[in-house]
N, C-alpha and C positions, 0 to 999 in steps of 0.2 A: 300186195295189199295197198288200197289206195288211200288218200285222206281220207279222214274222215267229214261227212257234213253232219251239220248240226239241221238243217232240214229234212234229210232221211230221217231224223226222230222226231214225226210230230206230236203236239202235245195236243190234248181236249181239255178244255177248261169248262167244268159244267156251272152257273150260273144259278140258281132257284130263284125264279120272280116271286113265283106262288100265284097270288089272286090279288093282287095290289088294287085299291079302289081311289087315292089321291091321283086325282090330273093333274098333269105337266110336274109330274114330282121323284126326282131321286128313290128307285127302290131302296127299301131299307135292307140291309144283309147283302143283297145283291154286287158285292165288290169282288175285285181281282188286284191284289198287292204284285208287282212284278220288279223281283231283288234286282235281275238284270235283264240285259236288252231282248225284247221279243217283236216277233212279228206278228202281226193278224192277218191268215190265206185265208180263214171262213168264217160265216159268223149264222149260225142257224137257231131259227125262233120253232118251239116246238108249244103247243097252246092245247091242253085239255077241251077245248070248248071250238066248233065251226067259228066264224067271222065268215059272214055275206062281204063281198066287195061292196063298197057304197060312199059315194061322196057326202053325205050327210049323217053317216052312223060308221066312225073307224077308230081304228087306233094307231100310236105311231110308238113306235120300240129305239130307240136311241141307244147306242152302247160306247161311250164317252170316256174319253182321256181329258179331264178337265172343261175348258169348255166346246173342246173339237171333237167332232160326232167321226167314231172311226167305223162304225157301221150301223145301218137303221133300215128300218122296215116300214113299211106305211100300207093298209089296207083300203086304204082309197080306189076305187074302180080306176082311175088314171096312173094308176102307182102300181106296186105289185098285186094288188088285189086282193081278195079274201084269206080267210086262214081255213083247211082242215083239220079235223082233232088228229089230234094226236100222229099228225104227221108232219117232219121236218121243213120249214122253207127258209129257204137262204134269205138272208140278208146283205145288204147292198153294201160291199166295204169298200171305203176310203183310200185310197193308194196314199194318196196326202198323207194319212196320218193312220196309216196300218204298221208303222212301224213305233214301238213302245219303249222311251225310255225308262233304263233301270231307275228304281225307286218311284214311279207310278201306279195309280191305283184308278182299274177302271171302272163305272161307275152305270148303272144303265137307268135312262130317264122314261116315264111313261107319260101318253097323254092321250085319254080320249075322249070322242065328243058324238054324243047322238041324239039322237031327236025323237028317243022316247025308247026306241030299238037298243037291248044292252048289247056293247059288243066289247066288256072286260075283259083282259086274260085270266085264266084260268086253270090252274096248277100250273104253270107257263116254266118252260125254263129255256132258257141262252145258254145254247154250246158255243163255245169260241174255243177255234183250230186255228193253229199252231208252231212255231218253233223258238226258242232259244236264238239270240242273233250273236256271232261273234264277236268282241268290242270293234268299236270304231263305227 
């Protein structure tokens, strides 16, 4: 039998944005307390509602260890592009700072900006995968 890894068990952490309508603002409820050390391998935005790609009407999904962005999204036509309902799309994680230490709490910011065109999230939630890290 061999070691065990703590990676073979990964974890899903599901997130509820909801339908937040403050820009550039800390979801409320939206937190992740983490007792001890974890990593972040994925970080997936799932959005009730289409998002057109467009550089004048987007939003931007941050999911924050303080003030370091360890993974984000951004539907800007230059950037990852639009959102489909109700289907998964990755998010762009940090190697920087995908690693989480114990007694952090991660935090996801929203912010968007259009030009008459709504492009809110909408029952929205962030899954973030996974693992336990062993100390050190």
């Amino acid at each position: 039998m061999g070691a065990h890894s703590l990676e073979r068990n990964p974890i899903v952490i599901p997130l509820q944005l909801g339908s937040p309508s403050a820009d550039d603002a800390i979801i409320a409820g939206a937190y992740a307390y983490f007792h001890r050390k974890f990593v972040v391998t994925n970080a997936v935005l799932v959005n009730g509602a289409a998002i057109s790609a467009s550089d004048t009407d987007y939003t931007i999904v941050n999911l924050k260890n303080g003030s370091n962005v360890v993974a984000e999204i951004d539907t800007r036509e230059a950037h990852e592009n639009g959102l489909t309902a109700d289907v998964g799309k990755a998010m762009n994680v940090s190697s920087t700072y995908s690693t989480i230490a114990a007694g952090s709490t991660l935090t996801v910011q929203y912010d968007e900006t259009d030009s008459g065109t709504s492009v809110a999230l909408t029952n929205a939630v962030l899954l973030v995968f996974g693992y336990w890290k062993e100390s050190a």
